[in-house]
PDB file of N, CA, C and O in Angstrom:
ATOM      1  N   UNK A   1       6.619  -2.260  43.009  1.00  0.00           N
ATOM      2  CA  UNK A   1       6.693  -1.494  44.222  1.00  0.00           C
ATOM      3  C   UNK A   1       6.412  -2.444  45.389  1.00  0.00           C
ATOM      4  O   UNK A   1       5.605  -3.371  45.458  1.00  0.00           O
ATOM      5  N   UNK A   2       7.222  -2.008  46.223  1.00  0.00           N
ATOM      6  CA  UNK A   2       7.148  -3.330  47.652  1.00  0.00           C
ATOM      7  C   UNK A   2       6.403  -2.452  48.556  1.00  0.00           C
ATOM      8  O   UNK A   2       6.730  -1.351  48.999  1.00  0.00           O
ATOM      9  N   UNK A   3       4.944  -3.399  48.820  1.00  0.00           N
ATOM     10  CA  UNK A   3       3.966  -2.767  49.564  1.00  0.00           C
ATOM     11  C   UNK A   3       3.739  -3.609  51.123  1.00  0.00           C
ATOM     12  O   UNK A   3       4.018  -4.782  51.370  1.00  0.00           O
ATOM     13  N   UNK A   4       3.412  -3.044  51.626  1.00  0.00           N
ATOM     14  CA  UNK A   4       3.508  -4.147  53.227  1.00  0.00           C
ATOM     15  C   UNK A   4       2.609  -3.452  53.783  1.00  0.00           C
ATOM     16  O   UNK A   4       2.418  -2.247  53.619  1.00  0.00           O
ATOM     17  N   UNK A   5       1.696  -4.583  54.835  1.00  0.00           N
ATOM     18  CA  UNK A   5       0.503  -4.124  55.571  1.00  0.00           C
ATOM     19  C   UNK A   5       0.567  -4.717  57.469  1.00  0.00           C
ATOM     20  O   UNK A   5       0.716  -5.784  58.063  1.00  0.00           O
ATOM     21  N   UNK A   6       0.376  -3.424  57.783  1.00  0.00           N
ATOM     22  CA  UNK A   6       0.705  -3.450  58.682  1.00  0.00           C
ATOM     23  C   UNK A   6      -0.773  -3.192  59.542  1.00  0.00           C
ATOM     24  O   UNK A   6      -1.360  -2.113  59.460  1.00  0.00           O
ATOM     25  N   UNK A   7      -1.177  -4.091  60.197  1.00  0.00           N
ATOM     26  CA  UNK A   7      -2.434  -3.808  60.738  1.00  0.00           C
ATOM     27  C   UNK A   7      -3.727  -3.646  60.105  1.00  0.00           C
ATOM     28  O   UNK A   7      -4.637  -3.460  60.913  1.00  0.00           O
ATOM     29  N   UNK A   8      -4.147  -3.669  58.578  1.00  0.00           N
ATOM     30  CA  UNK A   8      -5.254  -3.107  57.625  1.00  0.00           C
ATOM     31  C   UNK A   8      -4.378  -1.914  56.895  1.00  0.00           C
ATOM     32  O   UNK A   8      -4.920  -1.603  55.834  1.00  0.00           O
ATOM     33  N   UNK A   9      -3.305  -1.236  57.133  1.00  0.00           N
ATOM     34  CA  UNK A   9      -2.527  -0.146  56.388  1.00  0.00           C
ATOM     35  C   UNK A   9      -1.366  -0.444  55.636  1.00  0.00           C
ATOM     36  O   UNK A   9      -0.281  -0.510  56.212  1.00  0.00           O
ATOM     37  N   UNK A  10      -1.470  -0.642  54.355  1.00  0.00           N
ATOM     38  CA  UNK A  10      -0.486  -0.286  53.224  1.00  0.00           C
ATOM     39  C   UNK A  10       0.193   0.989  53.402  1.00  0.00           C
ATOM     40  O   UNK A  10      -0.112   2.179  53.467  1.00  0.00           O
ATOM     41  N   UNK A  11       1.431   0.128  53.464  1.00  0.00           N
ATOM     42  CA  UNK A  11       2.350   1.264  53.045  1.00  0.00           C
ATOM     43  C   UNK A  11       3.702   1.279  52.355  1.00  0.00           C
ATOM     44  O   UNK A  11       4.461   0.459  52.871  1.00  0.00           O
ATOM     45  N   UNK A  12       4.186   1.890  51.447  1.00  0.00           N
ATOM     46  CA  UNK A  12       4.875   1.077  50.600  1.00  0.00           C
ATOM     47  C   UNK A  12       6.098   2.653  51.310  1.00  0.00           C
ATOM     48  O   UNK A  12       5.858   3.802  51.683  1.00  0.00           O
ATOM     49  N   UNK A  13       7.420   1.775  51.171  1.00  0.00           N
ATOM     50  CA  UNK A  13       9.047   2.741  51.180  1.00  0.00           C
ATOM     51  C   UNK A  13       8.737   4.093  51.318  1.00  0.00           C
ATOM     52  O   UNK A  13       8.750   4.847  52.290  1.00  0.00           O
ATOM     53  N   UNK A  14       8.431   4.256  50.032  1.00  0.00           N
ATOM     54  CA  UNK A  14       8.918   6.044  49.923  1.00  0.00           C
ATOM     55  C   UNK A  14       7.449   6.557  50.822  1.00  0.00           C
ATOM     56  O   UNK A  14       7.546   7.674  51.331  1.00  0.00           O
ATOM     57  N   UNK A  15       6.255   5.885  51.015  1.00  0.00           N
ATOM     58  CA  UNK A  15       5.593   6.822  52.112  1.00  0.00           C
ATOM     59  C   UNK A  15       6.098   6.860  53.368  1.00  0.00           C
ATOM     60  O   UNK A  15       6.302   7.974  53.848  1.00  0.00           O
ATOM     61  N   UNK A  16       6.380   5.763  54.098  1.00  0.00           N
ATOM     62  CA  UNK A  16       6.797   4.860  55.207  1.00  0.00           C
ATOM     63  C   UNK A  16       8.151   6.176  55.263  1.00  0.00           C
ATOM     64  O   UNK A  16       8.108   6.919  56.243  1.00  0.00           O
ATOM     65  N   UNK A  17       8.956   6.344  54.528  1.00  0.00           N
ATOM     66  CA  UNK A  17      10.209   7.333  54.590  1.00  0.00           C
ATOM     67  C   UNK A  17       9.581   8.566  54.283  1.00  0.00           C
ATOM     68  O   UNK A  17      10.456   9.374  54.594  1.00  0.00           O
ATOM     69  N   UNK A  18       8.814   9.080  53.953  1.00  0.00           N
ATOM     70  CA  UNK A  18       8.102  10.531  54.277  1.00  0.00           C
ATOM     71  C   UNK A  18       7.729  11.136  55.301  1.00  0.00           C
ATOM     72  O   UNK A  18       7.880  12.274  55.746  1.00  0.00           O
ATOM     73  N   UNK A  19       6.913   9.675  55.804  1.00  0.00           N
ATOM     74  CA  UNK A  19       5.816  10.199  57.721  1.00  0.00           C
ATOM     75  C   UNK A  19       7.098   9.898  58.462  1.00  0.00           C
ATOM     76  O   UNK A  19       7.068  10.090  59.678  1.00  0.00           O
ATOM     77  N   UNK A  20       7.981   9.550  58.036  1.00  0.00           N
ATOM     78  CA  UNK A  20       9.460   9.351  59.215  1.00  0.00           C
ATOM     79  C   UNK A  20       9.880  10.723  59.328  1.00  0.00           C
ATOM     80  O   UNK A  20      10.180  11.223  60.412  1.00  0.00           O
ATOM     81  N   UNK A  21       9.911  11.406  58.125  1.00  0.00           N
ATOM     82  CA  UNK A  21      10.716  12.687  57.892  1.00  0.00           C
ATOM     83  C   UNK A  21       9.875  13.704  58.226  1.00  0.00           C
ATOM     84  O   UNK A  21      10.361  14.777  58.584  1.00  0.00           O
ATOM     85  N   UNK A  22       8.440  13.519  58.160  1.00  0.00           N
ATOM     86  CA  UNK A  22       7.478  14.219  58.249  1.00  0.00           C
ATOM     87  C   UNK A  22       7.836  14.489  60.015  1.00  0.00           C
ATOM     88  O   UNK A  22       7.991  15.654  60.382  1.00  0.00           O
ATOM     89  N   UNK A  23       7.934  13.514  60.889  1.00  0.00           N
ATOM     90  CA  UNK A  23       7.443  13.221  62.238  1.00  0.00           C
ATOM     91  C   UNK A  23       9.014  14.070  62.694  1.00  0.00           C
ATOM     92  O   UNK A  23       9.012  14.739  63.728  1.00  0.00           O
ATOM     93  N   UNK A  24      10.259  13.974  61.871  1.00  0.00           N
ATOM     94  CA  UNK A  24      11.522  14.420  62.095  1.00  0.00           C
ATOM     95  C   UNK A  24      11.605  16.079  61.783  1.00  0.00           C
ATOM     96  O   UNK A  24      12.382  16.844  62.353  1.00  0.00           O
ATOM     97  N   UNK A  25      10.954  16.329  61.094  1.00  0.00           N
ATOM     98  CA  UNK A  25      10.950  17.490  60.475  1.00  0.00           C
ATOM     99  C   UNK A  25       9.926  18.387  61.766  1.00  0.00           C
ATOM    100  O   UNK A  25      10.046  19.554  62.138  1.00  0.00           O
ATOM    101  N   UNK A  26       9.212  17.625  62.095  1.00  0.00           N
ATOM    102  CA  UNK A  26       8.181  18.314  62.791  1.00  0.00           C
ATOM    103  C   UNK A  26       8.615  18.899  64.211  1.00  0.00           C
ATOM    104  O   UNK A  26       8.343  19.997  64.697  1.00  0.00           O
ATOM    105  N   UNK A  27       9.622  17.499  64.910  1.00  0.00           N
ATOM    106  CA  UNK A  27      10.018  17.971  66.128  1.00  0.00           C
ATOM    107  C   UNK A  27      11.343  19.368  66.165  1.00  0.00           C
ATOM    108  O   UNK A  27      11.657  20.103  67.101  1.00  0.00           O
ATOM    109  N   UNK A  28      11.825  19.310  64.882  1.00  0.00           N
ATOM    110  CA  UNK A  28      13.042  20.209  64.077  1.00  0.00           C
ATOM    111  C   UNK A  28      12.223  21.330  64.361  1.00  0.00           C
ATOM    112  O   UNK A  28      12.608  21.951  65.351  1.00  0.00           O
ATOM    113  N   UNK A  29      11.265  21.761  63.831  1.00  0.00           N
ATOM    114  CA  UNK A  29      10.913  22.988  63.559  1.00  0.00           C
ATOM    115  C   UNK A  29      10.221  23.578  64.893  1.00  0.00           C
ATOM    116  O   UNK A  29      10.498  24.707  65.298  1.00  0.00           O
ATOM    117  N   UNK A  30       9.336  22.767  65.518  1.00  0.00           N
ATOM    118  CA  UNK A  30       8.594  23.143  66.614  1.00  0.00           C
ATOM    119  C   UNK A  30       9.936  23.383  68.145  1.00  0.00           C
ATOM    120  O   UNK A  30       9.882  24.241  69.025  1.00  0.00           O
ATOM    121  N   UNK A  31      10.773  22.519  67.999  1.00  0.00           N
ATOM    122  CA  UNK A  31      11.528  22.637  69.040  1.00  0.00           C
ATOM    123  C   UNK A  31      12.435  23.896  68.654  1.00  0.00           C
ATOM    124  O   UNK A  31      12.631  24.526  69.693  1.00  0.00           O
ATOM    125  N   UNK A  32      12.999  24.444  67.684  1.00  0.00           N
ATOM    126  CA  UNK A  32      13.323  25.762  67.144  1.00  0.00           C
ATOM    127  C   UNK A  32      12.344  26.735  67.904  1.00  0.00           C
ATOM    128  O   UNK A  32      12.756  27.388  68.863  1.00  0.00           O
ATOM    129  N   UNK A  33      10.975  26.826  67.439  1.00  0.00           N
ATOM    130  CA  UNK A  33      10.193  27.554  67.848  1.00  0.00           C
ATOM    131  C   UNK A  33       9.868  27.649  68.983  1.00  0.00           C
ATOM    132  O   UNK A  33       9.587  28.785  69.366  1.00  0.00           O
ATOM    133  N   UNK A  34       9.792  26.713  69.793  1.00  0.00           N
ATOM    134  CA  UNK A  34       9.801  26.787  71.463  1.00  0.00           C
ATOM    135  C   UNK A  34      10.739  27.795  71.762  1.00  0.00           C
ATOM    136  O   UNK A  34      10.564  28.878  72.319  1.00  0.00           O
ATOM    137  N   UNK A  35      12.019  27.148  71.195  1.00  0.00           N
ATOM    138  CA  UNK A  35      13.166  28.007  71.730  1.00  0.00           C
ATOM    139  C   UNK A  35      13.302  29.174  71.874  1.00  0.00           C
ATOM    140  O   UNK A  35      13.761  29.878  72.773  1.00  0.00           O
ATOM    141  N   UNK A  36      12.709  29.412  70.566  1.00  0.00           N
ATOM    142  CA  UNK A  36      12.538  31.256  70.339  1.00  0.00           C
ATOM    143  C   UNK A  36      11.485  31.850  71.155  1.00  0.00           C
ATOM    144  O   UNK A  36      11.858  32.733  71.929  1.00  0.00           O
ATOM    145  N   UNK A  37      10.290  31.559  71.143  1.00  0.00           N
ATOM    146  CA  UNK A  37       9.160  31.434  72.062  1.00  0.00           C
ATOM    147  C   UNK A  37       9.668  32.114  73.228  1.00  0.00           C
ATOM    148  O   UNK A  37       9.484  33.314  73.434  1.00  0.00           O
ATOM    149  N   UNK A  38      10.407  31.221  74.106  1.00  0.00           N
ATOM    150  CA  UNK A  38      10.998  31.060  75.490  1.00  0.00           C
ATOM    151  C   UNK A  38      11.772  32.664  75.533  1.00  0.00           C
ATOM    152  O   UNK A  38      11.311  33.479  76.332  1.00  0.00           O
ATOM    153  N   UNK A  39      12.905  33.049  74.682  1.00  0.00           N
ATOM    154  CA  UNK A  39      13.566  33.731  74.271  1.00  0.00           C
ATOM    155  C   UNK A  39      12.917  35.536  73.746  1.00  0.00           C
ATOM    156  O   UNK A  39      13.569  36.580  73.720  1.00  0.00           O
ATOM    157  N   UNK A  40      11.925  35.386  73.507  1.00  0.00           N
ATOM    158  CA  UNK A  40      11.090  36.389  73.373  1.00  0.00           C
ATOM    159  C   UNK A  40      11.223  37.472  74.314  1.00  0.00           C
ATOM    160  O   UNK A  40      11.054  37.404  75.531  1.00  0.00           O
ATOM    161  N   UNK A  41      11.569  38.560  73.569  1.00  0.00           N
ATOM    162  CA  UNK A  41      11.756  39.598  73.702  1.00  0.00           C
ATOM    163  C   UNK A  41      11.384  40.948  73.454  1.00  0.00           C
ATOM    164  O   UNK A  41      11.712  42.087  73.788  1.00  0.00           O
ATOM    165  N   UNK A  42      10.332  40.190  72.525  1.00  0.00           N
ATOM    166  CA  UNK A  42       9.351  41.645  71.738  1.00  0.00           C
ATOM    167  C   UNK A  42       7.820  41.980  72.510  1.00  0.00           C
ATOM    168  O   UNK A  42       7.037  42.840  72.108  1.00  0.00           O
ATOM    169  N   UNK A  43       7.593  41.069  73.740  1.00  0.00           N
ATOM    170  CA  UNK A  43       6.157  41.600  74.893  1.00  0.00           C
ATOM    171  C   UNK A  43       5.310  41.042  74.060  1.00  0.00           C
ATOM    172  O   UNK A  43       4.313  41.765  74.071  1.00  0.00           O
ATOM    173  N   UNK A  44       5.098  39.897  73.130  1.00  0.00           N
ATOM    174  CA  UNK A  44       4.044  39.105  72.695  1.00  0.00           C
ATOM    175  C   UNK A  44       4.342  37.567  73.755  1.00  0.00           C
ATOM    176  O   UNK A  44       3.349  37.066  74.281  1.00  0.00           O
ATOM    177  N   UNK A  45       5.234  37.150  73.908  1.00  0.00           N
ATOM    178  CA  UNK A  45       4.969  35.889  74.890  1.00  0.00           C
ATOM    179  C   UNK A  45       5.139  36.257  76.338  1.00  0.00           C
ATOM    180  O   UNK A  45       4.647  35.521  77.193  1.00  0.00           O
ATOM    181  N   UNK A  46       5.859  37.442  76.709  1.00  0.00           N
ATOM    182  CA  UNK A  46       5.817  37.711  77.802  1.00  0.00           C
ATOM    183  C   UNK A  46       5.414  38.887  78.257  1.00  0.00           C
ATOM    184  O   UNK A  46       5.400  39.657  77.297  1.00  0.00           O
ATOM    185  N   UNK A  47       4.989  39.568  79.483  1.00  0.00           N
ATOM    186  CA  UNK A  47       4.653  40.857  80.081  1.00  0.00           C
ATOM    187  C   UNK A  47       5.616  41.837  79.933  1.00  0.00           C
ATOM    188  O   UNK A  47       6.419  41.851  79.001  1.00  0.00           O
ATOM    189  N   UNK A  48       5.562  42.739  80.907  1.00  0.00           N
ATOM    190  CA  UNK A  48       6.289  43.797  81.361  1.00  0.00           C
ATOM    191  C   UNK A  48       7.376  42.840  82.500  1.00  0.00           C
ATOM    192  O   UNK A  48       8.593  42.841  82.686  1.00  0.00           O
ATOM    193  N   UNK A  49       6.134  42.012  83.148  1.00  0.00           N
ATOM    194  CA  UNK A  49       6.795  41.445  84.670  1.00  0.00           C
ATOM    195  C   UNK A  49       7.119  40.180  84.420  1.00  0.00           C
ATOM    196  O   UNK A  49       7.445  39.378  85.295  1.00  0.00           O
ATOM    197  N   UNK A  50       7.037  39.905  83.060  1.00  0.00           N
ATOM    198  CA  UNK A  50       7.903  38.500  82.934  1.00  0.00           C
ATOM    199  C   UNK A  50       6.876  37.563  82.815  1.00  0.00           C
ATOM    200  O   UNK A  50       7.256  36.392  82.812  1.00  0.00           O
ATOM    201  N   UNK A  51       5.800  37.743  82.728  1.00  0.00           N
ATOM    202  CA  UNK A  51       4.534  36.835  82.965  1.00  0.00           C
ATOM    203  C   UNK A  51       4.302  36.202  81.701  1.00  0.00           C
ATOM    204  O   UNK A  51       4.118  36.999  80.780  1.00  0.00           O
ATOM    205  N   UNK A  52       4.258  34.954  81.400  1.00  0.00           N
ATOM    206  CA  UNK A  52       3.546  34.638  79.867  1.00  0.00           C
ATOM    207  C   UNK A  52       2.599  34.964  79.430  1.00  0.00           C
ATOM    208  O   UNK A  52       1.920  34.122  80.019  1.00  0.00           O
ATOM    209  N   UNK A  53       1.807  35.564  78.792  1.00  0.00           N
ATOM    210  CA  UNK A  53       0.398  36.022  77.532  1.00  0.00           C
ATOM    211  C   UNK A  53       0.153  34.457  76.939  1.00  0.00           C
ATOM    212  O   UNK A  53       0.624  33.347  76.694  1.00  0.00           O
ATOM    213  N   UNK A  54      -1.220  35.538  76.927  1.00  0.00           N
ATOM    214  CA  UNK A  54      -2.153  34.732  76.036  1.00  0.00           C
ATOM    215  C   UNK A  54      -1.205  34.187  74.642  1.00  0.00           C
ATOM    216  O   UNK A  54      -1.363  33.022  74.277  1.00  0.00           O
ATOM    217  N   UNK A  55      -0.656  34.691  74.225  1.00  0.00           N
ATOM    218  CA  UNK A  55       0.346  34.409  73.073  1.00  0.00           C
ATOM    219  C   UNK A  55       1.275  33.293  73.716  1.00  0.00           C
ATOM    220  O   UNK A  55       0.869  32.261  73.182  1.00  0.00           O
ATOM    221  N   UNK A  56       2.151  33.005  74.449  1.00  0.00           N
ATOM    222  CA  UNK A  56       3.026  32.345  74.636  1.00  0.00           C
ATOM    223  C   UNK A  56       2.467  30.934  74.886  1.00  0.00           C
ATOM    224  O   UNK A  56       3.017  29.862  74.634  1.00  0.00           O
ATOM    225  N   UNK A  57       0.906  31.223  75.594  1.00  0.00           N
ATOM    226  CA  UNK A  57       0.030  29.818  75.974  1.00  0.00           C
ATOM    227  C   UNK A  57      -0.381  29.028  74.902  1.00  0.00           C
ATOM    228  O   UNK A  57      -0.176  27.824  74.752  1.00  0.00           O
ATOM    229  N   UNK A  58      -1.134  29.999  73.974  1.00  0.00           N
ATOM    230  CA  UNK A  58      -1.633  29.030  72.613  1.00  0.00           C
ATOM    231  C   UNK A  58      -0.556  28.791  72.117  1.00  0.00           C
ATOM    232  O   UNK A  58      -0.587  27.573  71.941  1.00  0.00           O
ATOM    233  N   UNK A  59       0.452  29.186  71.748  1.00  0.00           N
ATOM    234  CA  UNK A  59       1.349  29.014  70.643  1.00  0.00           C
ATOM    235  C   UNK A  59       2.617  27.946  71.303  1.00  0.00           C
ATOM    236  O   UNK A  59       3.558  27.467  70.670  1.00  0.00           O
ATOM    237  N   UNK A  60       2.290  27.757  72.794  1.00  0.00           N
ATOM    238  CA  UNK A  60       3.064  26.519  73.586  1.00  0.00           C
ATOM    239  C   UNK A  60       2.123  25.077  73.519  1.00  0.00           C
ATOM    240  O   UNK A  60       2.571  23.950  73.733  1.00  0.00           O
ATOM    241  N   UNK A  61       0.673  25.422  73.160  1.00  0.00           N
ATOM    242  CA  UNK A  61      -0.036  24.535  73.157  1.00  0.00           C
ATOM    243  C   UNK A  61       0.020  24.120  71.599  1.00  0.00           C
ATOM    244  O   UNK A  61      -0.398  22.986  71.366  1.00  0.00           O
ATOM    245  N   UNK A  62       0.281  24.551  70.970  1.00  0.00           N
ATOM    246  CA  UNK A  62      -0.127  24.550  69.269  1.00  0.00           C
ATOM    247  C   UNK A  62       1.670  23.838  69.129  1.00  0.00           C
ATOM    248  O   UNK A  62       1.697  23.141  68.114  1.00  0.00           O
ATOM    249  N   UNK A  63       3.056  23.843  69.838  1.00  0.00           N
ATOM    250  CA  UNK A  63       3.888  23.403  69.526  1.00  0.00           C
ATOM    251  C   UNK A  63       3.732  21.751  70.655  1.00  0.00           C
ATOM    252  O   UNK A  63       4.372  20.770  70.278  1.00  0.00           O
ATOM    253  N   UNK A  64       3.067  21.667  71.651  1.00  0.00           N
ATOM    254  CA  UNK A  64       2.873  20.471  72.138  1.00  0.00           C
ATOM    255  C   UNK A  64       1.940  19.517  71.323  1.00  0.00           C
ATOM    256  O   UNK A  64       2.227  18.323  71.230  1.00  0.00           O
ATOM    257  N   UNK A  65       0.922  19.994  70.783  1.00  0.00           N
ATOM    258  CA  UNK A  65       0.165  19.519  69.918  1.00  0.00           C
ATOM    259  C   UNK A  65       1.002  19.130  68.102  1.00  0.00           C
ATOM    260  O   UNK A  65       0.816  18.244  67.268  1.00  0.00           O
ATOM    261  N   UNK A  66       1.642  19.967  68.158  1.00  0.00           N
ATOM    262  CA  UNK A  66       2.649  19.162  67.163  1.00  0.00           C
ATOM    263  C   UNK A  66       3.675  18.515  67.127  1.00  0.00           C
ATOM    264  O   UNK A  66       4.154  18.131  66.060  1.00  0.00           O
ATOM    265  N   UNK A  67       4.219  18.265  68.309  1.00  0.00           N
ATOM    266  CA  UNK A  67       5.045  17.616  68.645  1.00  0.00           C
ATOM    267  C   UNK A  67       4.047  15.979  69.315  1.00  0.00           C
ATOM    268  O   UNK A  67       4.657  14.976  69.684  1.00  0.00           O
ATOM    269  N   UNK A  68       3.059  16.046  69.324  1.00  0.00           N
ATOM    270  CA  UNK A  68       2.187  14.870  69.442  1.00  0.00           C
ATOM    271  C   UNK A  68       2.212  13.916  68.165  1.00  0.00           C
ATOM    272  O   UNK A  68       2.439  12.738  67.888  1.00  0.00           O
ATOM    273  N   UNK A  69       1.883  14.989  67.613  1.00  0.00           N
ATOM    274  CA  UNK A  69       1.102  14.571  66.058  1.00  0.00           C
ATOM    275  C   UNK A  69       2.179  14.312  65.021  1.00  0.00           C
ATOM    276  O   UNK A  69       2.047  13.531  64.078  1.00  0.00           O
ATOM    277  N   UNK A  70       3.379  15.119  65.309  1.00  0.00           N
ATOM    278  CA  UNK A  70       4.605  14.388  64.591  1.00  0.00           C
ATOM    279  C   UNK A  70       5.372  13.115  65.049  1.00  0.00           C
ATOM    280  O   UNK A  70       5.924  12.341  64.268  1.00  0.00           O
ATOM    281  N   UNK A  71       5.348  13.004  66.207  1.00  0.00           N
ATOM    282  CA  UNK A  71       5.749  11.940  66.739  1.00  0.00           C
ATOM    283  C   UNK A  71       5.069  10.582  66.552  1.00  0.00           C
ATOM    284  O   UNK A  71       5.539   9.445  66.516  1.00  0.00           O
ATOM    285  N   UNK A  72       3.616  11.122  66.427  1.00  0.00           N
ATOM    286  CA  UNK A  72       2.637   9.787  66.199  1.00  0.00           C
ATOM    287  C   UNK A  72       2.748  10.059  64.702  1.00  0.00           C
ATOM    288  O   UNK A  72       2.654   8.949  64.177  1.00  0.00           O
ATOM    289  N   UNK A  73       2.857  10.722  64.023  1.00  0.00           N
ATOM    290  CA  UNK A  73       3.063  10.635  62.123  1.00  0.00           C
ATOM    291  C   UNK A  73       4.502   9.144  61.930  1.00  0.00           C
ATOM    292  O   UNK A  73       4.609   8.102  61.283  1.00  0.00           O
ATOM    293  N   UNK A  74       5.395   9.971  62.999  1.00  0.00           N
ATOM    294  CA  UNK A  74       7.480   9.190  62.521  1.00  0.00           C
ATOM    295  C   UNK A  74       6.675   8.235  62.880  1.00  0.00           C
ATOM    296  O   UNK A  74       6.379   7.539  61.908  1.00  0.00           O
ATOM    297  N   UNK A  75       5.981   7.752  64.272  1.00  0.00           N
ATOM    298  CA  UNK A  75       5.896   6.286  64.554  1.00  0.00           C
ATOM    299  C   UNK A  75       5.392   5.164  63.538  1.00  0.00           C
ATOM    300  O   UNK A  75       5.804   4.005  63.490  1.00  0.00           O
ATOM    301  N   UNK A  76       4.286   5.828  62.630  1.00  0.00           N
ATOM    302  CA  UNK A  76       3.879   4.948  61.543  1.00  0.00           C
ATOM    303  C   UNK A  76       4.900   4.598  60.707  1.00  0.00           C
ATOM    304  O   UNK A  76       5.181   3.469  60.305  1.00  0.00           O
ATOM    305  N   UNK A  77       5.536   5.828  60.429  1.00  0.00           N
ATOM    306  CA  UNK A  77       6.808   5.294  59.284  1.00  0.00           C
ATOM    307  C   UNK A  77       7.931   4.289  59.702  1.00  0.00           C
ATOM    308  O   UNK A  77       8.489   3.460  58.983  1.00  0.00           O
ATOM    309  N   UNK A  78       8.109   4.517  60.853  1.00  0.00           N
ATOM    310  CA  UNK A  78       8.980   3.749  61.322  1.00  0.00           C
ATOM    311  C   UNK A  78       8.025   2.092  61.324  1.00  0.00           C
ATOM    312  O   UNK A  78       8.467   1.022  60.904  1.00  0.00           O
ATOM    313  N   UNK A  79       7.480   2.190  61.565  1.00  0.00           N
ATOM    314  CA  UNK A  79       6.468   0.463  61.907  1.00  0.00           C
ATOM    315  C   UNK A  79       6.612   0.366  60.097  1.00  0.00           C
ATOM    316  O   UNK A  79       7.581  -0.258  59.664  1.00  0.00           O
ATOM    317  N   UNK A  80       5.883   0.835  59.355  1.00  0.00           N
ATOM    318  CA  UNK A  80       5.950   0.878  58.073  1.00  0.00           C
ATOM    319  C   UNK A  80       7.468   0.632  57.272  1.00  0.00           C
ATOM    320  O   UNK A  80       7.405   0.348  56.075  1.00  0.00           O
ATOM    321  N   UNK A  81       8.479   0.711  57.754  1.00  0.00           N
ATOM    322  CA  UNK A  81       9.586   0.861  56.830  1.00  0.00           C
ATOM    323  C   UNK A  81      10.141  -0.711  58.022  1.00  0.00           C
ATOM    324  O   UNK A  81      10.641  -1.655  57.411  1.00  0.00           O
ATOM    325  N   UNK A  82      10.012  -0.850  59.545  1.00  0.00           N
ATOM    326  CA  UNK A  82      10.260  -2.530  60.131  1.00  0.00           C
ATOM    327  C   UNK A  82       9.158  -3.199  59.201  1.00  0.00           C
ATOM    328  O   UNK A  82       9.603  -3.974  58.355  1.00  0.00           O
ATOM    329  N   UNK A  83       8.095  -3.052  59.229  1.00  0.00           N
ATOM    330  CA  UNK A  83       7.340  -4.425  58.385  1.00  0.00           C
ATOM    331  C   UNK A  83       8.073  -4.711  56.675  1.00  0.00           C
ATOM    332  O   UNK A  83       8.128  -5.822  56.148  1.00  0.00           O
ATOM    333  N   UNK A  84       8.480  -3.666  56.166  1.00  0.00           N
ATOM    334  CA  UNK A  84       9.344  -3.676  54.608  1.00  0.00           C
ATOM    335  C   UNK A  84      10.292  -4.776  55.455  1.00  0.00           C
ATOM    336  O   UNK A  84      10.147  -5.864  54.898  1.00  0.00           O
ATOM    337  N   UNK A  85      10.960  -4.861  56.286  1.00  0.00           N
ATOM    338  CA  UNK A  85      12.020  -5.455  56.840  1.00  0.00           C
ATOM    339  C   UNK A  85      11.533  -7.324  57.028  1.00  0.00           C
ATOM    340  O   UNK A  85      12.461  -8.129  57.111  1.00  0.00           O
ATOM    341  N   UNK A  86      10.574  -7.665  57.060  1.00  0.00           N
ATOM    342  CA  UNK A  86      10.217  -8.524  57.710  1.00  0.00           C
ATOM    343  C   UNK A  86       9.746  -9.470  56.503  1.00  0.00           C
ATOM    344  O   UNK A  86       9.155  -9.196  55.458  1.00  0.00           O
ATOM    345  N   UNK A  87      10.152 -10.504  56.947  1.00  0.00           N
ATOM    346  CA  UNK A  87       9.878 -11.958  55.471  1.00  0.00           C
ATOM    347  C   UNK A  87       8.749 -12.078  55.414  1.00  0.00           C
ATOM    348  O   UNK A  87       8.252 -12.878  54.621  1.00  0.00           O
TER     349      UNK A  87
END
């Protein structure tokens, strides 16, 4: 198995191609969910008067917060799968 260290962190292919997919998968699903979010129509993200709820706030904060944390997940894989690259 071809292992490479990148900074004090091992990481060998098939993880390095997981936290990539992990970080890809993450912005996939959360940016779906924004969408719908936004789109809401059932008076949980929005008012009567159009106003966002308490619902639309956490659950905009809980998709920014994963869209952090996936993005910083792909970035490892990606550094992880350039160092596999490197003599």
């Amino acid at each position: 198995m071809h292992d490479t260290t990148t900074r004090g962190l091992r990481l060998s292919k098939p993880v390095s191609l997981f936290l990539l997919a992990f970080g890809v998968w993450s912005w996939f699903v959360w940016i779906t969910f924004v969408k719908n979010l936004w789109k809401d129509s059932s008076g949980l993200a929005f008012d009567d008067a159009g106003d966002p709820t308490g619902y639309f706030w956490v659950h905009l904060l809980l998709a920014i917060t994963s869209f952090l944390l996936g993005t910083a997940i792909g970035v490892i894989g990606v550094r992880g799968l350039r160092a596999l690259r490197q003599p």
